[in-house]
C-alpha positions as CSV (number, residue, x, y, z in Angstrom):
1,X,72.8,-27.6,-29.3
2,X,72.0,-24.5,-27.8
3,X,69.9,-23.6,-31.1
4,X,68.3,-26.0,-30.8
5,X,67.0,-25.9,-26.8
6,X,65.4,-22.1,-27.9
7,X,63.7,-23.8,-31.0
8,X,62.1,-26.6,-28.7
9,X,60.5,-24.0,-25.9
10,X,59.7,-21.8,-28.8
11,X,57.4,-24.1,-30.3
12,X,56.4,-26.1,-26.9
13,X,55.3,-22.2,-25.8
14,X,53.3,-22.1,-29.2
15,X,51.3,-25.3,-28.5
16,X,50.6,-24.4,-24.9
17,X,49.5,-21.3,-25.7
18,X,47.0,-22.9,-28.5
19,X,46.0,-25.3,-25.9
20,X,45.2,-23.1,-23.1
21,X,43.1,-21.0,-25.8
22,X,41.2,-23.9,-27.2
23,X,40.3,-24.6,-23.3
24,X,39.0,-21.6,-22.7
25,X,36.4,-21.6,-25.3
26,X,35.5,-25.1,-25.4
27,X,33.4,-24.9,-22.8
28,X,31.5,-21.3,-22.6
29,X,29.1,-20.4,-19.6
30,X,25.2,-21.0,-20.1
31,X,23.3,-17.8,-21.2
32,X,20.5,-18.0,-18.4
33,X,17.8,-15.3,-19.3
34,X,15.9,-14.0,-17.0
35,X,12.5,-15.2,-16.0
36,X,10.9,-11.7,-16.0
37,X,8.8,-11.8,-19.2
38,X,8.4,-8.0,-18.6
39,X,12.2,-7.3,-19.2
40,X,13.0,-4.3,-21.4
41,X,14.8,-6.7,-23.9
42,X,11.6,-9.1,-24.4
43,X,9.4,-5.8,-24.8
44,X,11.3,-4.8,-28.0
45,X,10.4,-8.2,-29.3
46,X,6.4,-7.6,-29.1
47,X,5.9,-4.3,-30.7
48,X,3.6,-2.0,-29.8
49,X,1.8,-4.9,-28.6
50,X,3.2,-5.2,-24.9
51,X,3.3,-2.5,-22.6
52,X,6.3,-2.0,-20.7
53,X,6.0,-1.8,-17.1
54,X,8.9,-1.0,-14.3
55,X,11.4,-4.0,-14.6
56,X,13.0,-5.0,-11.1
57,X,16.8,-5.5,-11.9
58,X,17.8,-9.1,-10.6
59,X,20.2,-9.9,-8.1
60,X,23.4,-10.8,-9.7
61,X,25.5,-13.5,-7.5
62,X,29.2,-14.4,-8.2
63,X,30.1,-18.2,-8.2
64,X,33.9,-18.9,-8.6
65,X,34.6,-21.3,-10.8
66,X,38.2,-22.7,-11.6
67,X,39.9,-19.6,-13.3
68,X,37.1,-18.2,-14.2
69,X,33.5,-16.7,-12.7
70,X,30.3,-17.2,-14.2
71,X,27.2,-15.5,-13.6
72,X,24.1,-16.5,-12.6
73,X,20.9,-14.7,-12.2
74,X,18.7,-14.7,-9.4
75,X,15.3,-13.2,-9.7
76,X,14.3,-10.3,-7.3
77,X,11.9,-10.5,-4.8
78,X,7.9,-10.0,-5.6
79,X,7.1,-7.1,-4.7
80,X,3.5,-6.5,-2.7
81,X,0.7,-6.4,-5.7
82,X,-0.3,-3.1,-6.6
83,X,-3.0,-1.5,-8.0
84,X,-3.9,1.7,-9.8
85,X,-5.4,4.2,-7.0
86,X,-9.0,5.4,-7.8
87,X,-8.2,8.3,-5.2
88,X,-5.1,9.2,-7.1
89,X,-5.2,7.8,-11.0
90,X,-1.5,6.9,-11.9
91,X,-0.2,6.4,-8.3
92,X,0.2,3.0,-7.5
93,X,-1.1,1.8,-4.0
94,X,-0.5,-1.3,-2.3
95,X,-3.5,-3.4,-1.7
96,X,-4.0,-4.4,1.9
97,X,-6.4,-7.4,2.7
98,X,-9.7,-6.2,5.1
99,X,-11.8,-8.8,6.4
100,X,-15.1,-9.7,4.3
101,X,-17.1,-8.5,6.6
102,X,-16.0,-4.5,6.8
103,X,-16.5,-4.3,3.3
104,X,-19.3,-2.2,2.2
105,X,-22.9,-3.8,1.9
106,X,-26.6,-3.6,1.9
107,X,-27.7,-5.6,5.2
108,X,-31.2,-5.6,7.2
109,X,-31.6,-3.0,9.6
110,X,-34.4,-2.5,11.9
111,X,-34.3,0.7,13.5
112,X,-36.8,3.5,14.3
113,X,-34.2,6.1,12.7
114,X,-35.1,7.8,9.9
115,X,-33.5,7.3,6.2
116,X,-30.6,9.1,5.6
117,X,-29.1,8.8,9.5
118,X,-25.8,7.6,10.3
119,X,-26.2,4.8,13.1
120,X,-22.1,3.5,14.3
121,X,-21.8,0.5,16.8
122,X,-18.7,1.1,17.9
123,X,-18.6,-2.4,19.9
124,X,-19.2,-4.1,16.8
125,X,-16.9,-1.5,14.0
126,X,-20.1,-0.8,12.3
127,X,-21.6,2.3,10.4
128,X,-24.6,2.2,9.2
129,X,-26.2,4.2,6.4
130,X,-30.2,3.8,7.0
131,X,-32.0,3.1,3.9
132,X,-35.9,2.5,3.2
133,X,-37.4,-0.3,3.5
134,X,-35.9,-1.8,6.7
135,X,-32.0,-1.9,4.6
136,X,-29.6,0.0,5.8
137,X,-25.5,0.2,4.1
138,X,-23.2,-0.9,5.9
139,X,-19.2,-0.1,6.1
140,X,-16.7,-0.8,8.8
141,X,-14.8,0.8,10.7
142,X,-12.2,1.7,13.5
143,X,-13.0,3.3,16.6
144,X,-11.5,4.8,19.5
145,X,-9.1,3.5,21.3
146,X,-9.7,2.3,25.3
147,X,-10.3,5.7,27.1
148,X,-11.6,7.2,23.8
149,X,-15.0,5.7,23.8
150,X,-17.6,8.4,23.6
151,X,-21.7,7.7,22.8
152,X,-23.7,10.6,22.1
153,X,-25.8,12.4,19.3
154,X,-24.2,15.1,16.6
155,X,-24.7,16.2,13.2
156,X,-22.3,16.9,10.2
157,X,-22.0,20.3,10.6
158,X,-18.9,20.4,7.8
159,X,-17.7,18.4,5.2
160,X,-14.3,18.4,3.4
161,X,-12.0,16.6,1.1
162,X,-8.7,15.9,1.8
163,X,-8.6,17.9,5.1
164,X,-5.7,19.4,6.6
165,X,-4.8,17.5,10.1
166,X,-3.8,20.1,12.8
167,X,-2.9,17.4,16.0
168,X,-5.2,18.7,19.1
169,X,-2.4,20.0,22.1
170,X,-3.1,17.4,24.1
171,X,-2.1,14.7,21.8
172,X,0.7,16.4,20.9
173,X,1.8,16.1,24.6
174,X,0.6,12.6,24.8
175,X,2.5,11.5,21.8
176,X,5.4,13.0,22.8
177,X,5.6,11.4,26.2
178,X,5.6,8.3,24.1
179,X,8.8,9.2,21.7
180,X,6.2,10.0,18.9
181,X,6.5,13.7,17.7
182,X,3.7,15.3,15.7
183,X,3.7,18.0,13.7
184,X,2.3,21.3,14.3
185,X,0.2,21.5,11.2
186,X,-0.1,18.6,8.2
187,X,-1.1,19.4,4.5
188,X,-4.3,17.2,2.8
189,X,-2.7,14.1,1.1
190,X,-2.7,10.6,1.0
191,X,0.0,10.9,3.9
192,X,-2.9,12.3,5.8
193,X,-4.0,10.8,8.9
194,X,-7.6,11.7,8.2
195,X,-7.4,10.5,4.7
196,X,-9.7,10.9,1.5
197,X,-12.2,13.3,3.3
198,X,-13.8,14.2,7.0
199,X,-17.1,14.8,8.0
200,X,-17.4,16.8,11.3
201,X,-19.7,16.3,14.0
202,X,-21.4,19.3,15.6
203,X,-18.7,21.6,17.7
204,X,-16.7,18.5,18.7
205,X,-13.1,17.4,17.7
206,X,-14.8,14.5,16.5
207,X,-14.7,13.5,13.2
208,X,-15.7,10.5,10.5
209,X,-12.7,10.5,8.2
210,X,-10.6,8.2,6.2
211,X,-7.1,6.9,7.1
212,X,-3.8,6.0,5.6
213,X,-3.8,3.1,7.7
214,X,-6.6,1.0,6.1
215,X,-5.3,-2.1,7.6
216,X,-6.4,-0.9,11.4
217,X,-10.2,-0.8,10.3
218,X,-12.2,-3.2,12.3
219,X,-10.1,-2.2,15.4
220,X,-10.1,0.3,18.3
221,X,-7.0,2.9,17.6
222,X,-8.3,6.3,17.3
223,X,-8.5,9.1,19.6
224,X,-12.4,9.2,19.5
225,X,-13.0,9.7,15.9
226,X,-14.6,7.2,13.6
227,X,-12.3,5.9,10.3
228,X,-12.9,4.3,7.1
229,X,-11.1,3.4,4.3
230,X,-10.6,5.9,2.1
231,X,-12.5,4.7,-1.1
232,X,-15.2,3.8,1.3
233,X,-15.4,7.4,3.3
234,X,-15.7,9.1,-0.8
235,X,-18.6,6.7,-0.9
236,X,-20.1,7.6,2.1
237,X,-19.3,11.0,2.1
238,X,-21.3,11.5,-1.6
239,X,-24.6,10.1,0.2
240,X,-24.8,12.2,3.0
241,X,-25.2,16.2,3.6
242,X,-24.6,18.9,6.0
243,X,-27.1,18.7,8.8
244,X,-27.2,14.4,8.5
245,X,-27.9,13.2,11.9
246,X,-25.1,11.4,13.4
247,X,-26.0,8.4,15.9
248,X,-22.8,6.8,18.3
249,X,-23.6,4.1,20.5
């Protein structure tokens, strides 16, 4: 009898054991493949005919599922479109939007100044390039901030590419007040407050310059000096020479 009770589990363990196998591979988790046509993996598929570019690993999220887990894959956030710098080949930059109307264009300009002078409306976030024939380019701009504002007559008595920034004292005090701390001295770069290049006006602190805050253009947030963006200040800065007659109004 008692032979026979160790046969019967023997076997009933066999068949369970069967069972419990054939469950867990009868029904297998989906493969889901990631929507990310860029993905290393699909790459090797095209050859030399798709170029690879940086894949964003997805977010992986758990899901418990009777005695097992299966996973599922999420894809990453977007991130902000990017573009190729033409300041910097090979660095990528993020493209901010700028309103239609600060972009640089030939407009009508009547003005007794002669061509070549720099003309900036500082009410309107204007610089103007005078051209002949009553044309004049225009870019726009930010300005000083309130209690900045400033109208007078220069010229560009130096020009440079990526300047160094060294922060007047006063600012330095003034920022500080505020929490903000500025350094003593800052290398060229595209950290740069003053950007892609400066053009300085006569014996002044006053400068026209690019930025690395190219969303602020069309506003009042400087400290006096007039900013573009940077591909817009290399534009400007290749049509005009030392001794160009400055006009803010």
């Amino acid at each position: 009898m008692m032979k026979q009770l160790v046969l019967a589990a023997a076997l009933f363990g066999i068949f369970s054991t069967a069972a419990l196998a054939d469950d867990r591979y009868a029904t297998r988790p989906p493969v889901v493949l990631s929507p990310d046509l860029t993905a290393p993996w699909i790459n090797q598929l095209g050859g030399g005919t798709v170029r690879p570019v940086v894949y964003q690993r997805p977010v992986v999220r758990q899901q418990q599922r009777g005695l097992f887990q299966r996973r599922v894959l999420r894809q990453a956030p977007q991130a902000a479109p990017q573009t190729v710098s033409a300041i910097n080949p090979g660095i990528p930059s993020i493209r901010h939007p700028i309103e239609p109307q600060y972009l640089p264009q030939m407009v009508d300009y009547d003005t007794q100044e002669k061509p070549g002078t720099i003309v900036i409306d500082t009410n309107n976030r204007f610089l103007y390039l005078v051209m002949q024939g009553g044309k004049a380019r225009r870019y726009g701009v930010g300005v000083g901030k309130p209690g900045f504002e400033w109208a007078g007559a220069h010229k560009i008595t130096r020009k440079t590419e990526w300047p160094d920034w060294t922060p007047p004292s006063e600012m330095i005090s003034r920022e500080a007040a505020k929490g903000h701390y500025l350094p003593a001295r800052m290398d060229g770069g595209a950290e740069n407050p003053l950007g892609a290049r400066a053009m300085y006006l006569g014996s002044t602190l006053y400068r026209i310059h690019g930025t690395n805050a190219p969303w602020s253009i069309g506003s009042a947030v400087s400290s006096g000096c007039i900013r573009l963006r940077n591909e817009d200040v290399i534009d400007l800065y290749d049509r005009v020479s030392v001794g160009t007659r400055v006009i803010v109004m």
